[in-house]
C-alpha positions, 0 to 999 in steps of 0.5 A, a space after each residue: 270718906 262716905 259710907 257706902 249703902 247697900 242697896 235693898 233687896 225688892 223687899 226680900 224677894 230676891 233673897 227667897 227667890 235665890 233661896 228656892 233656886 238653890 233647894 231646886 239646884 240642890 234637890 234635882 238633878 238631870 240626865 239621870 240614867 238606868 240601864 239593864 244588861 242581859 249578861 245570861 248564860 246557859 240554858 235559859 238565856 232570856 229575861 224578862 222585866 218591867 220596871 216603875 216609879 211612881 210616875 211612870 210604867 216603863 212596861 214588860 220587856 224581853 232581853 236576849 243575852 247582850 242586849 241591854 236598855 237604857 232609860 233617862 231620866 231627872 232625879 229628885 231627891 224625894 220621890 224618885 225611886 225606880 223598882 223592877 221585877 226580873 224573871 229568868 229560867 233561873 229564878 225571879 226577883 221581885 220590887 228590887 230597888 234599882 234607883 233612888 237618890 240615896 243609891 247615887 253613889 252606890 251606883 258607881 258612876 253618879 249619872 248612871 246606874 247599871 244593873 247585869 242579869 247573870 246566870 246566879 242573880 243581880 249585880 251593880 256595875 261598878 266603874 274601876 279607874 286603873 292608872 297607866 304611865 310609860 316607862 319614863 313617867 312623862 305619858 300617863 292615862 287611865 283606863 276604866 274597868 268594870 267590876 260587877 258587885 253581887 247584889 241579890 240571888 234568885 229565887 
């Protein structure tokens, strides 16, 4: 029996390129989304917010009670981080982080993070997966639900 070669690399240059591919695939993600909802009630309804990253100005915008934005963008795991002034009748909140990559799995849904303006503050949309079955168990389905965490009051 011969022994079986193993063919060279291009001098090594195949393993660094499949090594920078995989730092990129690891450090990147695409189709990242932020979404803002205006889920006021009372008196004062209207909100007000801009929000930025270090390269980008999103600008001023103004949201009546059920209207929302969303923003899509990639995600990189060392300089993506979007912050967002908000200002109701109520109160304001000023540089709320509402991205970054640690904030991921805070969000709920990997792909999406989903800020609510309510009457009392800021809250994280969180996605809830209830399991449904009929009574001989042999359908089942799940349903999701959401579940808004308090995160910061108004001042």
């Amino acid at each position: 029996m011969g022994s079986i070669k193993i063919p060279k690399t291009l001098n090594g240059n195949f393993s660094l390129v499949l090594i920078i591919m995989t730092i990129l695939m690891v450090t990147h993600s695409h189709g990242f989304q932020l979404e803002i909802k205006n889920e006021l009630s009372g008196r004062y309804r209207r909100l007000v917010y801009k929000c930025w990253s270090r390269d980008n100005d999103l600008g001023w915008r103004e949201d009546w009670p059920d209207q929302h934005k969303e923003w899509s963008f990639a995600m990189s795991l060392f300089h993506t981080f979007f912050y967002c002034n908000f200002h109701t009748g109520y109160g304001r909140v000023d540089k709320q982080l509402v991205v970054s990559w640690e904030m991921k799995e805070q969000c709920g849904d990997m792909d999406k993070c989903t800020w609510v303006v309510k009457k009392d503050g800021l809250y994280l949309r969180h996605w809830k997966t209830k399991f449904f079955s009929n009574k001989y168990g042999n359908e089942r389905w799940n349903e999701y639900v959401e579940h808004d965490v308090f995160q910061k009051a108004w001042s």
